[in-house]
N, C-alpha and C positions, 0 to 999 in steps of 0.2 A: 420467875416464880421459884423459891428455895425446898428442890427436894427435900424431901420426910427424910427423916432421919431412921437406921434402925431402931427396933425395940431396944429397953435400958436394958435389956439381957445378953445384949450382944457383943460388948465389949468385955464383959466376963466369959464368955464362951469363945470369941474369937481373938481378944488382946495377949498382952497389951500392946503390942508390936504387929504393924504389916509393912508386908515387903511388895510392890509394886513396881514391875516390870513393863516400862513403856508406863510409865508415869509421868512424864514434865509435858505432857497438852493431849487435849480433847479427851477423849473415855478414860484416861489415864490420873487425868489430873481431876477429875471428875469427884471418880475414887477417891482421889488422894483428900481431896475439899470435907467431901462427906465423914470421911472419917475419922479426920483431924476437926471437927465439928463433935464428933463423937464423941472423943478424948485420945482416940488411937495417935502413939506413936509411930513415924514411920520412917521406910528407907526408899526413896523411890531412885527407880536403875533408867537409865536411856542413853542413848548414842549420845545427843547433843548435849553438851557440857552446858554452856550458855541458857540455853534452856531450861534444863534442868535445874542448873541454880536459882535461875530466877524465881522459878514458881516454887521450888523448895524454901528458898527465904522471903515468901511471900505467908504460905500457908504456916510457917512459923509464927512469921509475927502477928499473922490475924488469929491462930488461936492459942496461940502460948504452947505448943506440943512441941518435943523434939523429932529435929527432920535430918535424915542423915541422904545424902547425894550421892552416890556411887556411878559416873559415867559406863559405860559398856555396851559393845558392840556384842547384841545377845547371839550373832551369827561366826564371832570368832572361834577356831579350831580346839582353842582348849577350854570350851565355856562349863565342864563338865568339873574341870579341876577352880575354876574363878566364880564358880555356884557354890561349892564348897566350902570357899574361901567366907564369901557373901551371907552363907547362912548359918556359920560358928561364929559371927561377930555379935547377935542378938536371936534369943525367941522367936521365934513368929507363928503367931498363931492365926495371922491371915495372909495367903499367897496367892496375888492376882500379876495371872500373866495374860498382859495385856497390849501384848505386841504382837506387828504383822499384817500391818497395814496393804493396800493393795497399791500394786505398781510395776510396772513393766508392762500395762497391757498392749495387749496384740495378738497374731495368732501364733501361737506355740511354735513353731518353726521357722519363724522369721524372729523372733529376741535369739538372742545369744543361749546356752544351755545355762549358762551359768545365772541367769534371771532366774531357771526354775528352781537348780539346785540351793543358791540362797534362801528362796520362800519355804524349800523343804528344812531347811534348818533353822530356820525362823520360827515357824509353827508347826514344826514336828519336832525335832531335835532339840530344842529350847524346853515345850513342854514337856517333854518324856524327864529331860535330865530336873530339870525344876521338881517336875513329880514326886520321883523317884527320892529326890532329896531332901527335899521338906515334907513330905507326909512320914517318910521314914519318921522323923523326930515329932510330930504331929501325932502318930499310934503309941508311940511310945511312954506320951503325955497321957493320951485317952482325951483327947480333944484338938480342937484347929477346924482350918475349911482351906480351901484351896478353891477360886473360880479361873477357868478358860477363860477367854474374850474370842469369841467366832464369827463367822457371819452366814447367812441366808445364803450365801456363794456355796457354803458349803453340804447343800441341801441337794443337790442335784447338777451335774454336770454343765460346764458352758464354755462355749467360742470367746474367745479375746481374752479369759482372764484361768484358761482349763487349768494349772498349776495350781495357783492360786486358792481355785476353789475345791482341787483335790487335798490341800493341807489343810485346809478350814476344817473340813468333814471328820479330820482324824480326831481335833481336839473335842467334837463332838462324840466319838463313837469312845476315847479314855477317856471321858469323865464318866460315862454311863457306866463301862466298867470299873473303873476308881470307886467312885460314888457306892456300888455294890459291894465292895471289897472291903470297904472300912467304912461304913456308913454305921455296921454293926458294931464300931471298937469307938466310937464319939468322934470319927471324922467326916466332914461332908465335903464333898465335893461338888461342883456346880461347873456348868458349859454354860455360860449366856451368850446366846446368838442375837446377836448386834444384825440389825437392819439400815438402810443405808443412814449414815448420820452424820451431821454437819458438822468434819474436825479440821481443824489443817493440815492433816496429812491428807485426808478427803479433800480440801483446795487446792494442794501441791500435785495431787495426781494427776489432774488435767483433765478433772471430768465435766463437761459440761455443765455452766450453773443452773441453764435455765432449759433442763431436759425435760421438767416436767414429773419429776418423781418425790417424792415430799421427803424429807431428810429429818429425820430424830434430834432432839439436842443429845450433846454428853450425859449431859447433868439427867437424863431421863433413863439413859442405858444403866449408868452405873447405878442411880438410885434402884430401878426393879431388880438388876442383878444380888445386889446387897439385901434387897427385903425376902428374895425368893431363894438363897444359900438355906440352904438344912431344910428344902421341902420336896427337893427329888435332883437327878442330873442335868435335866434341862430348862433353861429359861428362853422362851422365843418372844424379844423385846417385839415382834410385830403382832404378835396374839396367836393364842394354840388355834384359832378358828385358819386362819392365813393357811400354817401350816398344814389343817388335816385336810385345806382344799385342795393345796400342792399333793398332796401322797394322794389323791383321790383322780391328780390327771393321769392321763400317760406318760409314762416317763421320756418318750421321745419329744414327744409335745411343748414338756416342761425344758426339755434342753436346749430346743428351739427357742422358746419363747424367751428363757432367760441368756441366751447369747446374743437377739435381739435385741434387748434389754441391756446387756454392755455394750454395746454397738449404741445405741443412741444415747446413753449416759457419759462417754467420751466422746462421742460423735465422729464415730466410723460409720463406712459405709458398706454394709454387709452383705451388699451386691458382689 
């Protein structure tokens, strides 16, 4: 089925360029489809070269937009000065970072340190300096948006994936504040928290196919995140009902239940 499209309003208030981090497959490229469907220009960023090309000279040639490729490891040491670099080469008036996939599971003390400190610079580190640098020129205009990509991990504490799902949380808790800060100067900000969804980094992880837990498409996540920009800081692709059941258990409860919950989606055994 072909996701909606944004309203015609939207490429006037978020064009004519977006930049797309963790762009070249599943929620990323999602994005990328939807928007170059739109008429947006775009730049999408990821590790894999190969990748990334591909699907960048694919969504060229299916809608006639230009698409510019930029490879980058968004966890390298000087990503603060090669963001920089990234975002004086064009406008952009839309910035989805959308990287941060999960990986390494296990329990916290059995991976190496260095598993957790990467995911801290993945979706903490990555989104602060991205923020900080594209909204700056975003207030400036008096317009733009900027959305997170998060997940449900990061709603509450859990066994096998605790790292993990304490960076999720942060790009939740700065968009709300983002979002407050310049919502009032024509910028919006948006967190869309992503539920579990069927991409290939999701197949690469190693998580069980048939755990039993129903998986979102791309094309679903990115489309509600896109329709729900400029109507508050957070979008929760599983439904506001889901989550005001979560905030309604215990919180000890909810930690249990959701590190059981990674335990049988890898298929660990949490004995």
């Amino acid at each position: 089925m072909t996701a909606p499209l944004p309203d015609a309003g939207f490429l006037n208030r978020y064009g004519p360029r977006a930049l797309i981090l963790g762009g070249s497959e599943g929620i990323g490229a999602a994005f990328a489809e939807q928007l170059a469907r739109t008429g947006f220009d775009l730049t999408l960023v990821a590790r894999s070269a190969g990748t990334l090309e591909a699907t960048g000279a694919d969504i060229a040639a299916r809608y006639g937009v230009a698409v510019d490729c930029r490879p980058m490891d968004l966890t390298r040491p000087d990503l603060a000065e090669r963001a920089a670099d990234l975002l004086s080469e064009h406008e952009y008036g839309l910035v989805i970072y959308n990287a941060g996939a999960t990986h390494g599971v296990g329990l916290f003390l059995d991976n190496p340190l260095d598993l957790a400190r990467n995911l801290i610079r993945l979706n903490c580190d990555g989104p602060a300096i991205f923020s900080h640098l594209a909204l700056s020129a975003m207030r400036e205009r008096g317009r733009g948006g900027m959305i997170l990509v998060s997940s449900m991990s990061g709603l509450v504490g859990s066994g096998y994936v605790a790292a993990y799902a304490a960076t999720k949380s942060f790009e939740m808790v700065l968009a709300e504040g983002l979002n407050w800060e310049l919502a009032r100067q024509g910028v919006d900000v948006l967190c869309a928290v992503a539920t579990l969804t069927d991409t290939p980094a999701m197949q690469r992880s190693g998580m069980v196919p048939d755990s039993g837990f129903p998986a979102m498409s791309a094309e679903a996540v990115a489309s509600g995140a896109l329709q729900h920009l400029g109507t508050g800081p957070i979008w929760y692709a599983a439904g506001d009902e889901v989550v005001e059941a979560m905030r309604a258990a215990p919180r000890a409860a909810l930690t249990e239940n959701a590190s059981r919950a990674s335990a049988r989606l890898w298929g660990i055994d949490p004995a």
